[in-house]
DOKOL-978859 format. One record per residue (C-alpha): x, y, z; residue in three letters. Coordinates in steps of 0.05 Angstrom, whole numbers, padded with zeros to 5 digits, always signed. Example, Ala and Ser with C-alpha at 12.3 -4.5 7.8 and 13.67 -1.06 7.14 Angstrom:
DOKOL-978859
+00246-00090+00156Ala
+00273-00021+00143Ser
This chain:
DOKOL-978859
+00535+00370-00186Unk
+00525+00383-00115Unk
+00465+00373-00065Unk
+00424+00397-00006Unk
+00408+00353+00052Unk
+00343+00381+00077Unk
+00317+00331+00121Unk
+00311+00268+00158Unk
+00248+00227+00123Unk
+00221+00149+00131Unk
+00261+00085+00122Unk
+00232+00014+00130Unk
+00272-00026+00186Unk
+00301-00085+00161Unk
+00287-00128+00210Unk
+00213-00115+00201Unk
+00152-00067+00197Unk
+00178-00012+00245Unk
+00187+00051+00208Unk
+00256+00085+00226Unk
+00285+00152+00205Unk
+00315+00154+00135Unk
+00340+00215+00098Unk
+00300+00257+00050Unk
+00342+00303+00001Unk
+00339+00362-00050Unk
+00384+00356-00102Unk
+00399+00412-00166Unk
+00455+00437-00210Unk
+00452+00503-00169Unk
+00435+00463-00097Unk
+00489+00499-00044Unk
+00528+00461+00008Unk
+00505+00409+00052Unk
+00465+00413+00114Unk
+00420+00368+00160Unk
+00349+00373+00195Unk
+00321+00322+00231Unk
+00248+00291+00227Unk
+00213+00246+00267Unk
+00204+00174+00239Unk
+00142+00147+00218Unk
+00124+00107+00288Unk
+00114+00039+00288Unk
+00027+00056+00316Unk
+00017+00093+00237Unk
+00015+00013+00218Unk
-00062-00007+00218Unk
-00095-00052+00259Unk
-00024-00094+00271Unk
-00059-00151+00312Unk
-00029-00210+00379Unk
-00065-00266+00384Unk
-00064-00294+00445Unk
-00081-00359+00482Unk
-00067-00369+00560Unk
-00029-00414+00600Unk
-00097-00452+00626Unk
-00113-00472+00552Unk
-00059-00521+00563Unk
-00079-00592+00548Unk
-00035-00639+00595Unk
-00013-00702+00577Unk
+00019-00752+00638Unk
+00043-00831+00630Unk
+00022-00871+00680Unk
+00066-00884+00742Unk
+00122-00940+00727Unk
+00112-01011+00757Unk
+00156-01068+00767Unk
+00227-01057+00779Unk
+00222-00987+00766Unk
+00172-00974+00808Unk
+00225-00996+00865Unk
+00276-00951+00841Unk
+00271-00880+00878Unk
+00235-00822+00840Unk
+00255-00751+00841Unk
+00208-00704+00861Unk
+00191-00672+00792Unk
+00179-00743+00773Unk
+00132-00763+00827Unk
+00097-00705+00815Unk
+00095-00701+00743Unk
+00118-00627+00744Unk
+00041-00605+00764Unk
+00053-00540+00740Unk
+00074-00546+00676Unk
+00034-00498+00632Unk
+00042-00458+00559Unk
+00019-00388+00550Unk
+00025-00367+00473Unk
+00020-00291+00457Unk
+00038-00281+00375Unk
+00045-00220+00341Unk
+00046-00198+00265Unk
+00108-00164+00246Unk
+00109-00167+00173Unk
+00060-00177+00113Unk
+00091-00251+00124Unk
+00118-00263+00183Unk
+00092-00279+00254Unk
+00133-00275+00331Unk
+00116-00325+00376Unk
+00121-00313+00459Unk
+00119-00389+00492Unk
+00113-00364+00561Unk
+00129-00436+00591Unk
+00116-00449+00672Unk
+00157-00509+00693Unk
+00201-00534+00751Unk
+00268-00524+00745Unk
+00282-00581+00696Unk
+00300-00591+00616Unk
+00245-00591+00575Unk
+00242-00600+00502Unk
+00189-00552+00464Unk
+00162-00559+00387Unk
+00130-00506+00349Unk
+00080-00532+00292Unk
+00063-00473+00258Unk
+00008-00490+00217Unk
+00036-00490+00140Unk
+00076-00557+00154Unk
+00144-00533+00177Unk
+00164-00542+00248Unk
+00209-00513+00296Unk
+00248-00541+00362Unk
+00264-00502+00418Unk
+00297-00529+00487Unk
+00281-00486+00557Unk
+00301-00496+00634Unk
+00242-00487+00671Unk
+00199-00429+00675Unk
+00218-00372+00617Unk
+00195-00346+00560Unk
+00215-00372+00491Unk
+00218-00334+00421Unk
+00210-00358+00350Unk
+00189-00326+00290Unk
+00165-00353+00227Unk
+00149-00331+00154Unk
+00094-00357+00118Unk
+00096-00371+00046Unk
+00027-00351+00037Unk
-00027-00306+00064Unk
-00081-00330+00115Unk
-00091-00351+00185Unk
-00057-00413+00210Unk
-00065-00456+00270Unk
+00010-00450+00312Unk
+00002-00512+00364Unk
+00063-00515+00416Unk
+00080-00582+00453Unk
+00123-00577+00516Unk
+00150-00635+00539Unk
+00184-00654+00609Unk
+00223-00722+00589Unk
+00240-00732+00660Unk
+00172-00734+00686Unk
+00146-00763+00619Unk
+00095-00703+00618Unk
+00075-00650+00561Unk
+00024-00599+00549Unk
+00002-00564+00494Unk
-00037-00502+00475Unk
-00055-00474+00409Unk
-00077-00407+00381Unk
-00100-00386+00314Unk
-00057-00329+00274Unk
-00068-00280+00217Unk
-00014-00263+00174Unk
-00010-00182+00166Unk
-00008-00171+00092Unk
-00066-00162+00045Unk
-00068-00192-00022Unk
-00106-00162-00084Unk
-00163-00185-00119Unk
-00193-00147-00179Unk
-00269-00130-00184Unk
-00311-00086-00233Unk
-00299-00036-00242Unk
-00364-00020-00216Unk
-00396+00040-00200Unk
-00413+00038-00118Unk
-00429+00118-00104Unk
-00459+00158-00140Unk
-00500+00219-00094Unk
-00528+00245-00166Unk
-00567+00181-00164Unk
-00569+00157-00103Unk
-00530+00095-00111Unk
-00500+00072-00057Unk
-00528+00135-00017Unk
-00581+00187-00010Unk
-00589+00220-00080Unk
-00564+00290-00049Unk
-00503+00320-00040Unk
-00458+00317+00011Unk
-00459+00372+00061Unk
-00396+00413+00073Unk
-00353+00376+00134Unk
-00392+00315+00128Unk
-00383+00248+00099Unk
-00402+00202+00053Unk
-00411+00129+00091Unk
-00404+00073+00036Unk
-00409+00001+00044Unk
-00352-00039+00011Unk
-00350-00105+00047Unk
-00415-00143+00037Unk
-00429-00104-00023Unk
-00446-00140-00083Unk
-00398-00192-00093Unk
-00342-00158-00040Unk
-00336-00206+00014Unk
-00340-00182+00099Unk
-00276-00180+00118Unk
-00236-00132+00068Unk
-00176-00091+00094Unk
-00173-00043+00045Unk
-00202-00017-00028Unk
-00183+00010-00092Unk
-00229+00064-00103Unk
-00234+00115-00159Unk
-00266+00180-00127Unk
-00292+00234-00161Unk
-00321+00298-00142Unk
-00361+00346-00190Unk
-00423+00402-00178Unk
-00370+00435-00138Unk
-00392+00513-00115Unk
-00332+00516-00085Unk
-00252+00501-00068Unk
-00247+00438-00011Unk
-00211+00369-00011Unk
-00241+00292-00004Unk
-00206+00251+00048Unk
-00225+00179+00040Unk
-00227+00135+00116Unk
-00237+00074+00155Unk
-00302+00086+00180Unk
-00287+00077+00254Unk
-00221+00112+00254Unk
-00208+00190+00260Unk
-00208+00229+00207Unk
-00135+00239+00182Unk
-00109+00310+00161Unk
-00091+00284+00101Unk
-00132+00295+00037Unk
-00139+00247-00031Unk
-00179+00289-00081Unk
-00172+00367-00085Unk
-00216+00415-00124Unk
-00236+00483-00145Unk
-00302+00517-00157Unk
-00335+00485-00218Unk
-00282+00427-00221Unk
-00300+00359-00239Unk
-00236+00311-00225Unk
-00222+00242-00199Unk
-00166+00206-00161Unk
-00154+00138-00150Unk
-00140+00118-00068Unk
-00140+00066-00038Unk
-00166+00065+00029Unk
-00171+00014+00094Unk
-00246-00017+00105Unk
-00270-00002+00171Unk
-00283-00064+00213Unk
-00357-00058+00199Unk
-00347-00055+00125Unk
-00349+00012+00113Unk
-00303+00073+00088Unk
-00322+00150+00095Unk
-00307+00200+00041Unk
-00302+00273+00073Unk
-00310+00332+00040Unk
-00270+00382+00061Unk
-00303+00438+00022Unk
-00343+00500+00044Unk
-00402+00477-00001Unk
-00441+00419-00012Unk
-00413+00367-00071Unk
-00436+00306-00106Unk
-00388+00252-00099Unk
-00379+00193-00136Unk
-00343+00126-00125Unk
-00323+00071-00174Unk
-00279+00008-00138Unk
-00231-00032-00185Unk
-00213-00091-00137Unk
-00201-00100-00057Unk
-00153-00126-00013Unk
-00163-00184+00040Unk
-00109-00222+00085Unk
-00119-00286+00045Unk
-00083-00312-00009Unk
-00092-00273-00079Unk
-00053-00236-00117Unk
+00001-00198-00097Unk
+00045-00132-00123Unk
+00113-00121-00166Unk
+00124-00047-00174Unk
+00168-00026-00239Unk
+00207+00027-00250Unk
+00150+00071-00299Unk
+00146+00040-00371Unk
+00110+00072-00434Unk
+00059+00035-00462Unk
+00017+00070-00503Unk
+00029+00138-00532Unk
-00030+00152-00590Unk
+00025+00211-00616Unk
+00069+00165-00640Unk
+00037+00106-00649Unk
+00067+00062-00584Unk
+00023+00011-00571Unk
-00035+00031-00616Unk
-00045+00073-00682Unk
-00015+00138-00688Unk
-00064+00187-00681Unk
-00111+00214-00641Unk
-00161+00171-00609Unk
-00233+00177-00633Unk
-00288+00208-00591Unk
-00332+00157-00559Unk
-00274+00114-00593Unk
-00236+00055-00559Unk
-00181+00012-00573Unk
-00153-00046-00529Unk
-00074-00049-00520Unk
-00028-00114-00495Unk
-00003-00114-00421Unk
+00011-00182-00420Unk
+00088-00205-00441Unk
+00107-00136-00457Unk
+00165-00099-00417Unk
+00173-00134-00354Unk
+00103-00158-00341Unk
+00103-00224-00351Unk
+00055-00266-00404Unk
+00022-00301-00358Unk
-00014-00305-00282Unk
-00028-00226-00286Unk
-00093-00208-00256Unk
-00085-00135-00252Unk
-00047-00073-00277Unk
-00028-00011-00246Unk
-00020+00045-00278Unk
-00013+00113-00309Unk
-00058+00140-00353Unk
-00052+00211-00379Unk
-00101+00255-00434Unk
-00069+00309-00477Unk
-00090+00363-00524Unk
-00170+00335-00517Unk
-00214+00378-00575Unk
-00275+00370-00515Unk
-00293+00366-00454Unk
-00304+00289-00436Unk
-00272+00225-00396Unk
-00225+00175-00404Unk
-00250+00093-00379Unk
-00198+00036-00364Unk
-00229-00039-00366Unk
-00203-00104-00382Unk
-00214-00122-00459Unk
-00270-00173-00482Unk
-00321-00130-00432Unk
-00368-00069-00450Unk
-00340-00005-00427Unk
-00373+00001-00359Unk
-00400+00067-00335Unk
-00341+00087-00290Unk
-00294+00138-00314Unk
-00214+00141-00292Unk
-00191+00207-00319Unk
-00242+00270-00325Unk
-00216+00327-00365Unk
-00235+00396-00405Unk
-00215+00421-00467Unk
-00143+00429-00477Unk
-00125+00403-00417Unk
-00072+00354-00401Unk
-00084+00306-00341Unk
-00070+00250-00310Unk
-00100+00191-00261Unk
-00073+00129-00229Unk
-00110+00065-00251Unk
-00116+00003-00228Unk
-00146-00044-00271Unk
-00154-00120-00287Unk
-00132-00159-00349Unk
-00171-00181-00392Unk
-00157-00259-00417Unk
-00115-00248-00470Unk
-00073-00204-00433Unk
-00098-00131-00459Unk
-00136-00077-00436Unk
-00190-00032-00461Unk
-00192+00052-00467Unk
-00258+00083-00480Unk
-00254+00165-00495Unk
-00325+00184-00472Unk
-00319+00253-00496Unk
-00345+00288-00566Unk
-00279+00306-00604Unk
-00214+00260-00599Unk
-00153+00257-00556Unk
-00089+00237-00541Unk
-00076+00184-00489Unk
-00009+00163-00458Unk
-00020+00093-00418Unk
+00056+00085-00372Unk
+00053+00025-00329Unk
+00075+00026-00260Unk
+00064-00047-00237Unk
+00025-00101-00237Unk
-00017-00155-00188Unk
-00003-00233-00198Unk
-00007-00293-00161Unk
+00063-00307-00158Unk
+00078-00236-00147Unk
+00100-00238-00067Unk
+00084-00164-00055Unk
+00037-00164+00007Unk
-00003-00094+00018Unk
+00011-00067+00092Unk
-00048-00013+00102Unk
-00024+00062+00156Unk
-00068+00102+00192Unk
-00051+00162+00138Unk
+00015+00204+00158Unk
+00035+00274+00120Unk
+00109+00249+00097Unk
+00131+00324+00070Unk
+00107+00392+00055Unk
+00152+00439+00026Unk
+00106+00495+00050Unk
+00109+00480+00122Unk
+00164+00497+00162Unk
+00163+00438+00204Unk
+00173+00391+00147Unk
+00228+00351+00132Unk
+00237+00389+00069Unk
+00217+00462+00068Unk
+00212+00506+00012Unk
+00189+00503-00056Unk
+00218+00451-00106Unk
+00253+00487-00167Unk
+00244+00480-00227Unk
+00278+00418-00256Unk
+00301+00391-00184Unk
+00281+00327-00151Unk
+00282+00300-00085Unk
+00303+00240-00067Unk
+00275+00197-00005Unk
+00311+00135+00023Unk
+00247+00096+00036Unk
+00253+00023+00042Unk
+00320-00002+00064Unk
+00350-00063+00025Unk
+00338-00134+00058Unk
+00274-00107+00089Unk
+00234-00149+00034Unk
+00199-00069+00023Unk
+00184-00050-00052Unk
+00139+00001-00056Unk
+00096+00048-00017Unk
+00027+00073-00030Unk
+00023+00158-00032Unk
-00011+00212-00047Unk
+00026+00277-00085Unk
+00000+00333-00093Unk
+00032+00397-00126Unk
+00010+00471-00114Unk
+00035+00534-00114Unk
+00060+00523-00184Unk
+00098+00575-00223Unk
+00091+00544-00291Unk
+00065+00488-00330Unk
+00098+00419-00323Unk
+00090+00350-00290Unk
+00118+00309-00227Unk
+00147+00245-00247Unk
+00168+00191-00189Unk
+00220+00136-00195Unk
+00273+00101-00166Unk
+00334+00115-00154Unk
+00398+00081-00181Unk
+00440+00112-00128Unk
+00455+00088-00053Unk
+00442+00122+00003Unk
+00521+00119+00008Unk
+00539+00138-00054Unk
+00497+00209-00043Unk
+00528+00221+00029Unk
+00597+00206+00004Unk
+00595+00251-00053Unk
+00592+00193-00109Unk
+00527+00198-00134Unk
+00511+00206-00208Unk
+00459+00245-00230Unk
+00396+00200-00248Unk
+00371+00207-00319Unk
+00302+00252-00307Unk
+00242+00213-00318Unk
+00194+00225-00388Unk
+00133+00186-00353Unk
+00092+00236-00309Unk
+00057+00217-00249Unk
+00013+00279-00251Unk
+00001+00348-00294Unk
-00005+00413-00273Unk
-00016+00482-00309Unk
+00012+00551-00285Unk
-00026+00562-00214Unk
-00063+00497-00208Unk
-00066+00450-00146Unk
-00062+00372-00176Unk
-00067+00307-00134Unk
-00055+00240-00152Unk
-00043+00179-00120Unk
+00038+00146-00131Unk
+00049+00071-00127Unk
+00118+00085-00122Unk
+00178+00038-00135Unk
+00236+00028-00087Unk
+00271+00001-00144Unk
+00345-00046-00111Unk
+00370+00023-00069Unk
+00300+00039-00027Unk
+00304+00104-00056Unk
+00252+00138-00096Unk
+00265+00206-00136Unk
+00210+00267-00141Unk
+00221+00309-00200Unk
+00189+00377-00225Unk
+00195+00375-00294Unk
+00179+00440-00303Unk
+00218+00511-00298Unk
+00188+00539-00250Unk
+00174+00521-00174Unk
+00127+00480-00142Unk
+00101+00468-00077Unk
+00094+00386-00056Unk
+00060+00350-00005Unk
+00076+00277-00006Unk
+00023+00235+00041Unk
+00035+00162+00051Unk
-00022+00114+00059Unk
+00016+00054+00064Unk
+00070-00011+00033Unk
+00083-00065-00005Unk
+00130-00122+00035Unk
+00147-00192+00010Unk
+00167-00226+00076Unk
């Protein structure tokens, strides 16, 4: 087998959050010699809101001893001592650099004299540090947990039995998940959660997440399922932090007379609020149902799996063979199956997928022991076969719920993709939205349709850099036959492909999204790094297909 080096895509930077260039590939029976193109990396600004805290030198508190009597009192003093080192000072400026982990500035004034420093940082460890004077000392610490901390530093000059301290108040990056609903927040058919209109053509939808019912203020991000239907005409719905610009990248896409959903999930603006866009000609009803949040307290956090099948109703995995029912449900285990384990999960992420439907109708995800609420995960029409990530939380005894809400049965394949925990370590790291790869654009990292059986394969998180999964959005067009786009990891090194050693992975039977002959399909990936950083994008079909890969952000345990 050999393979095509296309381009230059994103790797995560060991030694923390900085994104760095990587190499994106191409890789087919009938792939050609190989050549490089370069990309720029995914700057280190895409990262959201990455926040210093900051407290100057004049917050120090100064602490003197009196001046020695008796016999020492007759003993000369130097000058530092006599004048208890008056300008002895601590400026602390702190930065987040991972989901975990905080750097520390001690900007220390002094006269030229040792001085012992000590870092309390808050969660009961402690560092020492030693300066000379005025400098500027660094430490860096990883928290075991989400959540702001209290980081007090005491500098002391022995000699003049003096010390100050200062103290300043830090946030730890990451976001941790916490399942809600689902519950239905938009709806413009309505009007809930907004005017009961549509939305205008190049305007937005403004809805309120943090605040809102029992969502607390202060939410980074939300998992949103957005759907779009009354549609007069083709467009796109990019979801946004109100507050920020709108990206150029899209989450839903649609065609005259198309009802479909995606799942995103999307930064909160600072006021509480997220936009949805539509990007159509014509005026659409949108509608929004959320499945959880995240917040930068401790909660739940992420493991990403490699894609395991759950439930297939055509042969009977995971529930009775046959089709399922219309307006039927059944309730399958998640719980101490596969690799999730049988205990602690809150959440489940997955892939959910409708096949050879007899009617029109809709496919809803909720934890078991609950009523099927009114949200709906996967829309679809006769015939067709579809798919839509889910996110969804577990019910107590580990299972969860599928409702068909249309007239006639269906099949339904259920693959899970990972799941949300509190001993999961998996911190969410929101980006301002970057365009990763289109094959149809000639600046790209990887131009030109992707054949027909072919996958791509993108070093994305390097090992060591506590990275294991990214949040994207794919979305196939320009398709020249019927198929689907699965995405995996990789069991090969970045080494073993530029050296010529790579096997060829085993394609993957779960799909990540469905297309038909012509169609243009989004879905959202919560894609797997898997132990080599690198994550395979296969066509599994035989013809081409354009793909536009957008990445929204990543999942980091330090």
């Amino acid at each position: 087998m050999s393979y095509r080096r296309l381009a230059a895509s994103a790797a995560v930077f060991a030694a923390g959050i900085s994104l760095i260039p990587g190499m994106a590939h191409a890789a087919g029976a009938n792939s050609g010699d190989a050549q490089g193109i370069s990309k720029p990396d995914l700057a280190q600004d895409g990262l959201k809101d990455t926040a210093k805290f900051s407290s100057p030198a004049d917050r120090s508190t100064r602490q003197s001893a009196p001046v020695p009597t008796g016999k020492l009192a007759a003993a000369p003093m130097t000058e530092t001592a006599g004048a208890a080192n008056p300008t002895l000072a601590v400026g602390l400026d702190a930065f987040a650099v991972s989901a975990h982990a905080v750097y520390l500035d001690s900007s220390v004034t002094s006269a030229a004299t040792p001085l012992d420093i000590s870092i309390a940082w808050g969660d009961g460890a402690t560092t020492a540090a030693s300066a000379s004077g005025t400098q500027i000392v660094n430490s860096e610490h990883t928290y075991a947990e989400l959540g702001t901390y209290t980081v007090k530093v005491t500098v002391t000059d022995k000699a003049a039995n003096t010390s100050v301290t200062n103290e300043v108040a830090v946030t730890t990056a990451g976001s941790d998940y916490t399942p809600y609903g689902p519950t239905r927040l938009l709806d413009t058919r309505n009007g809930t959660g907004a005017p009961k209109t549509k939305v205008a053509a190049y305007t937005s939808a403004h809805l309120k997440i943090g605040g809102n019912g029992g969502i607390p203020a202060g939410v980074t991000a939300v998992v949103l399922n957005v759907t779009v239907t009354g549609t007069t005409s083709g467009g796109h719905v990019t979801a946004f932090a109100d507050g920020d610009d709108r990206p150029s990248t899209s989450n839903v896409n649609f065609v005259p007379g198309q009802t479909v959903p995606n799942l995103v999930i999307v930064p909160v603006g600072p006021n509480g609020y997220v936009n949805l866009y539509n990007g159509g000609w014509e005026s659409v009803d949108l509608i929004a149902d959320v499945t959880g949040y995240f917040t930068q307290t401790a909660s739940s956090g992420y493991t990403p799996l490699a894609p395991q099948r759950f439930v297939d109703t055509r042969s009977g995995t995971g529930t009775a063979k046959g089709q399922l029912a219309g307006y039927g449900s059944f309730s399958t285990q998640i719980s101490g199956l596969g690799k999730v384990p049988a205990s602690g999960v809150t959440a489940v992420a997955l892939n959910v997928t409708v096949t050879n439907p007899r009617s029109d109708g809709h496919l809803t995800v909720f934890p078991s022991g609950q009523q099927a609420p009114t949200a709906s995960n996967v829309n679809f029409t006769t015939g067709q076969t579809i798919a839509n990530s889910v996110i969804v939380p577990v019910g107590p005894d580990g299972k969860i719920s599928i409702r068909n809400g249309g007239w006639n049965p269906a099949d339904v394949i259920v693959d899970v993709v990972g799941y949300y925990s509190p001993q999961s370590k998996g911190s969410y790291l929101p980006f301002t939205p970057e365009r990763m790869l289109d094959t149809r654009d000639p600046e790209s990292p990887v131009y030109g349709p992707l054949g027909g059986r072919d996958y791509i394969y993108v070093p994305m998180g390097e090992p060591g850099s506590g990275v294991t999964g990214f949040v994207l959005n794919a979305t196939v067009t320009n398709t020249k036959d019927s198929g689907f786009l699965a995405v995996s990891p990789d069991p090969n090194t970045l080494d073993e492909y530029d050296n010529d050693a790579a096997s060829q992975p085993t394609p993957p039977t779960s799909s990540t999204l469905n297309w038909t002959t012509g169609k243009t399909v989004p879905n959202l990936v919560q894609a797997s790094t898997g132990g080599t950083g690198i994550v395979d994008f296969w066509n599994q079909s035989d013809g081409d297909a354009d793909l536009i890969v957008d990445v929204f952000g990543m999942y980091q345990e330090n």
